[in-house]
C-alpha angles and dihedrals in degrees: 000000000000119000108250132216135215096197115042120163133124131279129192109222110168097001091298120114116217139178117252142193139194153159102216140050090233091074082093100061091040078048100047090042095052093052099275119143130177096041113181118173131158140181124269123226085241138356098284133186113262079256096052097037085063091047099060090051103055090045083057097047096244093175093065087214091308105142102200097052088046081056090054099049096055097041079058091046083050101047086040101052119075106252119234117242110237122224096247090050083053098055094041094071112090137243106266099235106226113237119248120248128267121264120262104257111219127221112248110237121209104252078052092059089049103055096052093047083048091051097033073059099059099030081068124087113247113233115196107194126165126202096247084057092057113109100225 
């Protein structure tokens, strides 16, 4: 479920304008204390999706003929509606290719484990060290 807001409208921060939402009043003073100017932020008819909320601005003319917060609103409609995958995006994924399988494990007979032990035996170096030799 997507979270819902009650106060939804538009604010410039670093010269950017940027849709904003809220459920409280006090998201001015949070906004005007992080850098935020222009806030403008009004309440909605009834707690509405980031989608929605946008929606509805844009259906009230929120932007009162201002170009560059119509811009915003609908770079945040856009960023906030799921896109629809072209067809050249589709056939452009590849084919997952499905893993071989494992190889059969055998069961190690006796004679096997023996010669191993025989081999690992002569593969090591022989020290022949008295105890006269030691040097403790």
């Amino acid at each position: 479920m997507e979270k819902t807001f009650k106060f939804a409208g538009v604010s410039t921060r670093n010269g950017v304008i940027k849709a904003r939402f809220a459920n409280d009043q006090m998201r001015v003073k949070v906004l005007a204390k992080t850098g935020s100017s222009d806030i403008d932020l009004i309440e909605l008819k009834e707690p509405m999706t980031k989608a929605a909320a946008i929606q509805f601005l844009i259906s009230i003319n929120f932007d009162n003929g201002n170009a560059n917060i119509r811009a915003a609103l609908e770079e945040g409609l856009e960023k906030r509606t799921p896109a629809v995958k072209s067809v050249k995006a589709v056939k452009s994924v590849k084919a997952v290719k499905a893993k071989a399988a494992p190889k059969a494990k055998s069961t190690p007979t006796m004679d096997a484990i023996k010669a191993r032990a025989v081999a690992a035996k002569a593969k090591a170096p022989k020290v022949d060290a008295t105890l006269e030799e030691a040097p403790f």
